[in-house]
N, CA, C and O atoms as a GROMACS GRO file, in nm:
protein
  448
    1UNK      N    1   2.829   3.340  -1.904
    1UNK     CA    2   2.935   3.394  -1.821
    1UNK      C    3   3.069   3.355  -1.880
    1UNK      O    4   3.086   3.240  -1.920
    2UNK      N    5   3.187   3.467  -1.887
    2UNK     CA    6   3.293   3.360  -1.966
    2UNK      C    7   3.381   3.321  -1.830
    2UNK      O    8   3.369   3.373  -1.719
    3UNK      N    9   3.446   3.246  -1.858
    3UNK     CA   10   3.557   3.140  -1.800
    3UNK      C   11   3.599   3.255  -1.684
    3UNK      O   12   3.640   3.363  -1.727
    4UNK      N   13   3.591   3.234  -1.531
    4UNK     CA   14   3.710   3.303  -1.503
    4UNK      C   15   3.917   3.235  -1.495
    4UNK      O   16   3.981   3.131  -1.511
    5UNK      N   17   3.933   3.340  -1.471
    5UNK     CA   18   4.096   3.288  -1.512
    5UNK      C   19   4.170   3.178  -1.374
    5UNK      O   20   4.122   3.166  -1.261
    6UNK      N   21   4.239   3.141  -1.402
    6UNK     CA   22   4.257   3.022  -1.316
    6UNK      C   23   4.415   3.095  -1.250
    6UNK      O   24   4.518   3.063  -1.309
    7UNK      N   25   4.426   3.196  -1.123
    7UNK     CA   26   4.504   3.194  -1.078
    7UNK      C   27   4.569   3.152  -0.959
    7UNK      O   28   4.515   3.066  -0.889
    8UNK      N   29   4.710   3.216  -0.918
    8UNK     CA   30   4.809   3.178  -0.772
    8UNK      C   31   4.781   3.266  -0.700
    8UNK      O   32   4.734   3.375  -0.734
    9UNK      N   33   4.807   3.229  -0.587
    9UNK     CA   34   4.829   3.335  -0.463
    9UNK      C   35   4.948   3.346  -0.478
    9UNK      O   36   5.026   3.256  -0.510
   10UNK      N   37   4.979   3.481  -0.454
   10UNK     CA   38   5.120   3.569  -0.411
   10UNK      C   39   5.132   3.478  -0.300
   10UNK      O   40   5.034   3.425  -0.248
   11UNK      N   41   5.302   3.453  -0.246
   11UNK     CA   42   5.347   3.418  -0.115
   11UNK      C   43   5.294   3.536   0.003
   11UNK      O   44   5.284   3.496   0.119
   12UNK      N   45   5.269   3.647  -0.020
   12UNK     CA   46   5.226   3.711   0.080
   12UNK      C   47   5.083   3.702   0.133
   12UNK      O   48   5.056   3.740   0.247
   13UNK      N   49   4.952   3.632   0.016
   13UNK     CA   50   4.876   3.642   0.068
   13UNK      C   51   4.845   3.568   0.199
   13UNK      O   52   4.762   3.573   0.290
   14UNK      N   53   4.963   3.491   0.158
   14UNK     CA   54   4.981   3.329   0.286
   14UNK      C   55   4.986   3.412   0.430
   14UNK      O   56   4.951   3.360   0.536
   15UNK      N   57   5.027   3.528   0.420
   15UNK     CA   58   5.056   3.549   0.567
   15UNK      C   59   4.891   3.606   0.612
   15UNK      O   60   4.870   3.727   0.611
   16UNK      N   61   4.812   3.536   0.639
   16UNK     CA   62   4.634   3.551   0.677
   16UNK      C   63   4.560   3.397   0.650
   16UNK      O   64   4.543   3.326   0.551
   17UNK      N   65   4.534   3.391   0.767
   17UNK     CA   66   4.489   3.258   0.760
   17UNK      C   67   4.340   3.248   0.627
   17UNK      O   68   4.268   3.338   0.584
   18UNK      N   69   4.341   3.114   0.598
   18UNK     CA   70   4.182   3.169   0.512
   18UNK      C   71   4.045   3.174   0.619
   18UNK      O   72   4.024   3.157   0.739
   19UNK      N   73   3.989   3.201   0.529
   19UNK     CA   74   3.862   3.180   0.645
   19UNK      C   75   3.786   3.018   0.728
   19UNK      O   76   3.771   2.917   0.661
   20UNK      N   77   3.756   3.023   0.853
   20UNK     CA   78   3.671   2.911   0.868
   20UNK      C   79   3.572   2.929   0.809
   20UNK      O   80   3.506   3.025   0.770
   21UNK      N   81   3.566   2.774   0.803
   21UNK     CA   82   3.410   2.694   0.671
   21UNK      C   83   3.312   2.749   0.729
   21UNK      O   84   3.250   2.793   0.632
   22UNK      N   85   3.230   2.792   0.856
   22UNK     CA   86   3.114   2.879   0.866
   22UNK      C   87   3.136   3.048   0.834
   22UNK      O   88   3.036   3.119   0.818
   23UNK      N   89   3.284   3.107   0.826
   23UNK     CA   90   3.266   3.211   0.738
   23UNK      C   91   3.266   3.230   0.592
   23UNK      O   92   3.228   3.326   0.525
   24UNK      N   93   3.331   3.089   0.550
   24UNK     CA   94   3.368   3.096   0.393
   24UNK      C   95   3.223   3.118   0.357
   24UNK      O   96   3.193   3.217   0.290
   25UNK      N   97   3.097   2.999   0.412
   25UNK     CA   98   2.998   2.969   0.386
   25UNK      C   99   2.911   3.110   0.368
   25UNK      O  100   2.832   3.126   0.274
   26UNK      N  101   2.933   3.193   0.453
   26UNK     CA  102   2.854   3.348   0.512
   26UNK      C  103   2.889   3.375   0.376
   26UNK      O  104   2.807   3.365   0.284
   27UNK      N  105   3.048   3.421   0.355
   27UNK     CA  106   3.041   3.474   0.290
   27UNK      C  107   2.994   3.424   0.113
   27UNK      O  108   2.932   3.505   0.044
   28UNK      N  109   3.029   3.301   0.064
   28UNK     CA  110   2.961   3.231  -0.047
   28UNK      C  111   2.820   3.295  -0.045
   28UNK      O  112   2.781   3.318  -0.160
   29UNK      N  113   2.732   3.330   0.051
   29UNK     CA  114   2.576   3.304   0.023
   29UNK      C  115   2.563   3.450   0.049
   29UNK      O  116   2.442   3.472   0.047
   30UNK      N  117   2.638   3.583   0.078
   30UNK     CA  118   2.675   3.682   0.051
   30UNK      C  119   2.712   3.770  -0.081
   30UNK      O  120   2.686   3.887  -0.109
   31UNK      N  121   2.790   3.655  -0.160
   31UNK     CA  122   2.802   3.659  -0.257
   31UNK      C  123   2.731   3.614  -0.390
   31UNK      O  124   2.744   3.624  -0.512
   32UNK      N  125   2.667   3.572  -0.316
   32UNK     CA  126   2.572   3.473  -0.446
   32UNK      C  127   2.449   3.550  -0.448
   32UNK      O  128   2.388   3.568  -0.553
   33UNK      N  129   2.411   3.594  -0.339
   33UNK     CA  130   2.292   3.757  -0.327
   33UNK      C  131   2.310   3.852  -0.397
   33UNK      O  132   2.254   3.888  -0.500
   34UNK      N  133   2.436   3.919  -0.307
   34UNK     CA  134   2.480   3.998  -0.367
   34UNK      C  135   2.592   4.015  -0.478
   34UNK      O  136   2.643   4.126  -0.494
   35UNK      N  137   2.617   3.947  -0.526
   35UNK     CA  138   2.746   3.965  -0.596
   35UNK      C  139   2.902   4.009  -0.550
   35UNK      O  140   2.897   4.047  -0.433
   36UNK      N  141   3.004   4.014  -0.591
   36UNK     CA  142   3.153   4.074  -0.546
   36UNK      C  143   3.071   4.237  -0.543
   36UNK      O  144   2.977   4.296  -0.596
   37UNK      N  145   3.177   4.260  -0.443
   37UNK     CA  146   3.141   4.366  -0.379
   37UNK      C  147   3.255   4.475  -0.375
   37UNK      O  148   3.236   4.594  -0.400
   38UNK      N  149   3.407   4.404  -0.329
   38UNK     CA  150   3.540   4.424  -0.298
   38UNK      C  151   3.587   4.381  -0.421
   38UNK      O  152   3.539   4.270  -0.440
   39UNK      N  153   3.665   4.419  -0.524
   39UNK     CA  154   3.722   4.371  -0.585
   39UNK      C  155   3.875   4.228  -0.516
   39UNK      O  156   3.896   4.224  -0.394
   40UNK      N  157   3.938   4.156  -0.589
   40UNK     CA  158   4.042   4.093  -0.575
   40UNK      C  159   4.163   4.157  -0.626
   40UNK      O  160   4.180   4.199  -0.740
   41UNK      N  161   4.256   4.162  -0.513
   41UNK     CA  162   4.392   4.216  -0.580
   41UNK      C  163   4.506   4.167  -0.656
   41UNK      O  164   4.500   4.047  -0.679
   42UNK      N  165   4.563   4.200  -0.681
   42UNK     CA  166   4.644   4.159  -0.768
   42UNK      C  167   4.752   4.223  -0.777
   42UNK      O  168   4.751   4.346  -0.763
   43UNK      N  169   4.868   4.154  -0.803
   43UNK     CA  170   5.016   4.188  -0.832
   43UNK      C  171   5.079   4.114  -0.887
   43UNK      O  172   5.111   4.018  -0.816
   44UNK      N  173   5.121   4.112  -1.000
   44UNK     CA  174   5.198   4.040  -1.108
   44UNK      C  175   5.132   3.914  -1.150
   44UNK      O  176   5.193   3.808  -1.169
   45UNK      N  177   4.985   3.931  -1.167
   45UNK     CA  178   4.855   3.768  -1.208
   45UNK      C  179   4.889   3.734  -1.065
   45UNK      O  180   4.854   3.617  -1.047
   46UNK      N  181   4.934   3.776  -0.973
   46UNK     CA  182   4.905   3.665  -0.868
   46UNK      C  183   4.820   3.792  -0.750
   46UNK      O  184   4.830   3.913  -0.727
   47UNK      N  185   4.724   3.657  -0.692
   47UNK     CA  186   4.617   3.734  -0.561
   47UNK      C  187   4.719   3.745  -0.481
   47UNK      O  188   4.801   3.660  -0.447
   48UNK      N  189   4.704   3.893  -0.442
   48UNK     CA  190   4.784   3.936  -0.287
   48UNK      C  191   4.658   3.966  -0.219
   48UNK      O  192   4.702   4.001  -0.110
   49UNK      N  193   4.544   3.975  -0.212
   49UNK     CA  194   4.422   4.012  -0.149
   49UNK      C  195   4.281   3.978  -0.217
   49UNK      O  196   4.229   4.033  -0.314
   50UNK      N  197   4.205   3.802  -0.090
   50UNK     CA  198   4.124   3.820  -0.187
   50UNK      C  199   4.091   3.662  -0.227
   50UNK      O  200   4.014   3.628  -0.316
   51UNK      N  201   4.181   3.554  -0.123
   51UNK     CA  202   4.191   3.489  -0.199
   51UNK      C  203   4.025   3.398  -0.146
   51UNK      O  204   3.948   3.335  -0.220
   52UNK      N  205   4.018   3.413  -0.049
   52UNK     CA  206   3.845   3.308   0.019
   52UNK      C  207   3.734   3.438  -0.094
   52UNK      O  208   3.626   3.391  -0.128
   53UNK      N  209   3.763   3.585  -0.142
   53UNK     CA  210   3.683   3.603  -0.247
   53UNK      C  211   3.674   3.527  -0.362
   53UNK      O  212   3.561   3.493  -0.394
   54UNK      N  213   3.786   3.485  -0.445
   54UNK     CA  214   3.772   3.443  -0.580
   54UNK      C  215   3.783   3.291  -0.542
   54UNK      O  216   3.809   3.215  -0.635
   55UNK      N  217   3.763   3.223  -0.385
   55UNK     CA  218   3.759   3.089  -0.414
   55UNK      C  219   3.553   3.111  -0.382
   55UNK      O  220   3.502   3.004  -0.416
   56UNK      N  221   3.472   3.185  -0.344
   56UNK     CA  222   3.384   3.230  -0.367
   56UNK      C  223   3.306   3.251  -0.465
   56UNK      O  224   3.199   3.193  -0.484
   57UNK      N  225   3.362   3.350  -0.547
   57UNK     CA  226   3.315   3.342  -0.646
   57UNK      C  227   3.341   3.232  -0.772
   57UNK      O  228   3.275   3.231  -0.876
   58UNK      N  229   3.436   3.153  -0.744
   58UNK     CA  230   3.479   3.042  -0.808
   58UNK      C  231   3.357   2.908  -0.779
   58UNK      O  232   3.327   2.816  -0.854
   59UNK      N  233   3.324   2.928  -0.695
   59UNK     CA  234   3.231   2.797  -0.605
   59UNK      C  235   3.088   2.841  -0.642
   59UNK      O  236   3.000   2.755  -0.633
   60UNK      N  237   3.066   2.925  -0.669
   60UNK     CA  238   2.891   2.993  -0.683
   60UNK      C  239   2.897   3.077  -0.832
   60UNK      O  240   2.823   3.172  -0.861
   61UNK      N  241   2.992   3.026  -0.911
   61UNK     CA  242   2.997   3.149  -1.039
   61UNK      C  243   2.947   3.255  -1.102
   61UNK      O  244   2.884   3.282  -1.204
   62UNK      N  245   3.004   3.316  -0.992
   62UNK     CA  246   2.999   3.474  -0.970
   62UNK      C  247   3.133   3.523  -1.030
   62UNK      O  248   3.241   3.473  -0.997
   63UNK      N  249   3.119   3.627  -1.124
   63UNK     CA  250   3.218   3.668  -1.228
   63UNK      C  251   3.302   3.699  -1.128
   63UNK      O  252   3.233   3.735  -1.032
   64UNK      N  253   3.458   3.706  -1.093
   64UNK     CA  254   3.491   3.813  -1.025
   64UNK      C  255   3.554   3.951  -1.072
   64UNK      O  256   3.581   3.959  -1.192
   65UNK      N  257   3.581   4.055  -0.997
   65UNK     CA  258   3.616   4.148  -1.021
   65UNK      C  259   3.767   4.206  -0.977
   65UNK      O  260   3.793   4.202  -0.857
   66UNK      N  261   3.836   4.243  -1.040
   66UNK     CA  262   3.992   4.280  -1.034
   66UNK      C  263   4.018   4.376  -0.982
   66UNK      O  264   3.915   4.441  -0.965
   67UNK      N  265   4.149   4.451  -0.923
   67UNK     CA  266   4.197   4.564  -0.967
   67UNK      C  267   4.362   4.491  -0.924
   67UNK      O  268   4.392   4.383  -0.872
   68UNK      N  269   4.448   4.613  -0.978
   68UNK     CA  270   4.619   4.567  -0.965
   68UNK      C  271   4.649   4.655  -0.886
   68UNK      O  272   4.628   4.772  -0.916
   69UNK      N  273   4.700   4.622  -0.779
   69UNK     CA  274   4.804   4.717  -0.661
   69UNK      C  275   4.915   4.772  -0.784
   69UNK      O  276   4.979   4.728  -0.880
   70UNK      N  277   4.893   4.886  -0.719
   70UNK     CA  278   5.008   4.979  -0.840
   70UNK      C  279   5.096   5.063  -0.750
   70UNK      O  280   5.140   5.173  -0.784
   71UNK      N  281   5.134   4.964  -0.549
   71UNK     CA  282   5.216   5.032  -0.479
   71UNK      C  283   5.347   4.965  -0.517
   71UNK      O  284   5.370   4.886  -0.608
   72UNK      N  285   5.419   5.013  -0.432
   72UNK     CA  286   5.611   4.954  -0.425
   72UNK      C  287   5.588   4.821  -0.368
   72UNK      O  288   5.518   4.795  -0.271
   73UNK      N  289   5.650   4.748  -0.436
   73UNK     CA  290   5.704   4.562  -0.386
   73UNK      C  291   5.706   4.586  -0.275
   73UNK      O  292   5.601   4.575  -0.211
   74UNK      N  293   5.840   4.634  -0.201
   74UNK     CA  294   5.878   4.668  -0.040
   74UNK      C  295   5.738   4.667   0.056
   74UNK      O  296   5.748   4.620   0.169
   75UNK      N  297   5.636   4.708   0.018
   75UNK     CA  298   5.527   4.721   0.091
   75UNK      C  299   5.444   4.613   0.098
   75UNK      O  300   5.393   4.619   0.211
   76UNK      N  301   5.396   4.504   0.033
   76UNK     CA  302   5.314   4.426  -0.026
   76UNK      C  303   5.263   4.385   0.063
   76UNK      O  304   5.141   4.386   0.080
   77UNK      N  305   5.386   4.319   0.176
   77UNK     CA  306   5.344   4.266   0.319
   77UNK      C  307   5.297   4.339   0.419
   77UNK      O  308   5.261   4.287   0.525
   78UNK      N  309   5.292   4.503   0.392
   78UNK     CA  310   5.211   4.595   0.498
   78UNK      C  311   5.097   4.574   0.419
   78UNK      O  312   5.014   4.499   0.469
   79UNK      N  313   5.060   4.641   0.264
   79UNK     CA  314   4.955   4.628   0.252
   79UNK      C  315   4.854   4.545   0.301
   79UNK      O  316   4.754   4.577   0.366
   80UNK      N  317   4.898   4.414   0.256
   80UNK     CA  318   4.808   4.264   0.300
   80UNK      C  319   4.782   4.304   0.436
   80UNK      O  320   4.680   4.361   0.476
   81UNK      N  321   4.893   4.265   0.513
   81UNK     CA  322   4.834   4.268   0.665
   81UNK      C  323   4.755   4.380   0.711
   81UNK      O  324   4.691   4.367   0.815
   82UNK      N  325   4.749   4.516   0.631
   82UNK     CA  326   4.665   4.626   0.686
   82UNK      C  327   4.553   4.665   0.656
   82UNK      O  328   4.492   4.767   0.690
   83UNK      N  329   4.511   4.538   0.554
   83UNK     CA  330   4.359   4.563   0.468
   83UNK      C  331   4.304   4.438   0.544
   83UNK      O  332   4.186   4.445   0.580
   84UNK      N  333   4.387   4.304   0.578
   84UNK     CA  334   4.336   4.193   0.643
   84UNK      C  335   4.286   4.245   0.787
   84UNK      O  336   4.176   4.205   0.826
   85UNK      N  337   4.349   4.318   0.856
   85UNK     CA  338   4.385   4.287   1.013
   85UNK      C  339   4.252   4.422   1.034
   85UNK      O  340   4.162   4.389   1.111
   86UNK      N  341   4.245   4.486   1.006
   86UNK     CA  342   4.103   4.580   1.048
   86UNK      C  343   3.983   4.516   0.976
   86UNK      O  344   3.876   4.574   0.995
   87UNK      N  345   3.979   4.416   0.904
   87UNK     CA  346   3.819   4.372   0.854
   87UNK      C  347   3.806   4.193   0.886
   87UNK      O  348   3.722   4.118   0.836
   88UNK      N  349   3.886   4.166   0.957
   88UNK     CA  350   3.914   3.991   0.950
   88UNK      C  351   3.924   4.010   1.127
   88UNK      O  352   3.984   4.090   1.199
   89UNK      N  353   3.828   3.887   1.155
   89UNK     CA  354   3.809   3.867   1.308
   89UNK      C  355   3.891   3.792   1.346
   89UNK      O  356   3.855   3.675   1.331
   90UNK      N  357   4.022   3.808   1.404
   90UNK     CA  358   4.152   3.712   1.415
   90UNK      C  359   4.137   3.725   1.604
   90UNK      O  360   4.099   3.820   1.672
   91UNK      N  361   4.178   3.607   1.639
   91UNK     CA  362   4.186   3.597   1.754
   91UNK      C  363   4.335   3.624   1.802
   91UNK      O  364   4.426   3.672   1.735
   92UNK      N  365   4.337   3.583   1.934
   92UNK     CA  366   4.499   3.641   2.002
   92UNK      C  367   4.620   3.578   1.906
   92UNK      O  368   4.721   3.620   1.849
   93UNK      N  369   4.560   3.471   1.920
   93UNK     CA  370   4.681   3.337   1.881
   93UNK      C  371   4.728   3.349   1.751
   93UNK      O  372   4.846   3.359   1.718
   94UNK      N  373   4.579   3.349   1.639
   94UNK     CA  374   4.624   3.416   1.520
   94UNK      C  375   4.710   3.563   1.525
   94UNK      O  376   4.817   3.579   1.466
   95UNK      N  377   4.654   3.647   1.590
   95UNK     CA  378   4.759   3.759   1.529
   95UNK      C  379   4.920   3.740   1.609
   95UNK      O  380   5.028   3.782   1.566
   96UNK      N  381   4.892   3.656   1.751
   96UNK     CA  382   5.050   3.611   1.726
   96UNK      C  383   5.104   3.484   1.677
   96UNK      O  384   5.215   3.443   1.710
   97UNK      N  385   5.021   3.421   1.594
   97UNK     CA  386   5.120   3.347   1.436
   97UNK      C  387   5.170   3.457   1.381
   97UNK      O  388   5.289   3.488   1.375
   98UNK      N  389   5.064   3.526   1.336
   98UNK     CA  390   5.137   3.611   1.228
   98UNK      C  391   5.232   3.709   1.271
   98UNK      O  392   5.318   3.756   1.196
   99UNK      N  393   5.220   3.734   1.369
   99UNK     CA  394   5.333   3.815   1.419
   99UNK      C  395   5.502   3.720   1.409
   99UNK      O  396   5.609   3.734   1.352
  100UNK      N  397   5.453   3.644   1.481
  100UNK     CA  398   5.592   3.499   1.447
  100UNK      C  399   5.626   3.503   1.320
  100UNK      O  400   5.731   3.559   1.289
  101UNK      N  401   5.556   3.453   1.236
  101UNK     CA  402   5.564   3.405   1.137
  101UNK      C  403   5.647   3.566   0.996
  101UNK      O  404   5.701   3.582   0.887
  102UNK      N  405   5.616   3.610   1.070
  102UNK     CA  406   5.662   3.740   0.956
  102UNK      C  407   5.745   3.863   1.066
  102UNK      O  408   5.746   3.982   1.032
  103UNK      N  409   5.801   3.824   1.177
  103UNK     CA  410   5.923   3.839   1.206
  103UNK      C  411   6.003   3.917   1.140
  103UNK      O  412   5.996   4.039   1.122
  104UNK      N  413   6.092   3.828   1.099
  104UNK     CA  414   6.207   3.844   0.982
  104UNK      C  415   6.195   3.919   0.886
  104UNK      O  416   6.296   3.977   0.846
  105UNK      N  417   6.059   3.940   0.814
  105UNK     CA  418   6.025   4.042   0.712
  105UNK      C  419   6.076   4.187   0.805
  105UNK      O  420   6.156   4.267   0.756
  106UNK      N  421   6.008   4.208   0.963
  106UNK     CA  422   6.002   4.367   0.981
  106UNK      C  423   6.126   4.351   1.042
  106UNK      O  424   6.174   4.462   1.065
  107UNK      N  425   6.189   4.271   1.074
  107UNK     CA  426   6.357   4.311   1.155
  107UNK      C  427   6.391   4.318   1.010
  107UNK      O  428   6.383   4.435   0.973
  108UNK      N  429   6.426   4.240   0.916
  108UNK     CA  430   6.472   4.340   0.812
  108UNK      C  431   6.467   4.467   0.747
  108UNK      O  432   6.562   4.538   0.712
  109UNK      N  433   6.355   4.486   0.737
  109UNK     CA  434   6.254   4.625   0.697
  109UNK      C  435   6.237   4.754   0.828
  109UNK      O  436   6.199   4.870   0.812
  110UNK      N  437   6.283   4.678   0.970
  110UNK     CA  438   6.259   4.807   1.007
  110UNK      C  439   6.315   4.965   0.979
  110UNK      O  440   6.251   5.070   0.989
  111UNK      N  441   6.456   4.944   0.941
  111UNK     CA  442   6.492   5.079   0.910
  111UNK      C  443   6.439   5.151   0.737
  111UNK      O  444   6.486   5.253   0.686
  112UNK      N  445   6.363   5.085   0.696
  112UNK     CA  446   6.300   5.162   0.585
  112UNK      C  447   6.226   5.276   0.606
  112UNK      O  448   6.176   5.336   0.511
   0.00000   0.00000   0.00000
């Protein structure tokens, strides 16, 4: 198997909590069955989506698999939150952190 590459998370992937240790676990032994499934995203070498995948496949060495977001910067923080928030079981509280917490991104951005 060769080396996989040793990368960062984008600051945006931060806005999604990672997974709890009985889902990381699901998913590790998910992965180790089956292999990556979803590729990991990417924008400029850094994960914007992806990151409890390639710490996954990092932990059970399982090659992972890439692709590069090839949308507009301006978006990065819809993307994330709109690929996270329909497949990630977030409770109340979590989605209002993240609502708190990234604020300031959409009062700036709302008139785009």
């Amino acid at each position: 198997m060769k080396k996989t590459p040793q990368l960062e998370y984008h600051t945006v992937a931060n806005a999604m909590p990672l997974m709890t240790d009985i889902e990381f676990d699901n998913l590790k032994n998910d992965i180790s069955g089956n292999g990556l499934r979803e590729p990991i995203v990417l924008y400029q070498n850094k994960i914007i989506d992806g990151r409890n995948r390639y710490r996954a496949c990092l932990e059970t060495n399982t090659t992972p698999l890439f692709k590069e977001y090839n949308g507009n910067e301006a978006d990065l923080l819809d993307y994330v939150i709109s690929l996270d928030i329909s497949r990630r079981h977030l409770s109340k509280s979590q989605l209002g952190c993240l609502a708190v917490d990234n604020i300031e991104y959409y009062e700036i951005n709302q008139t785009r």
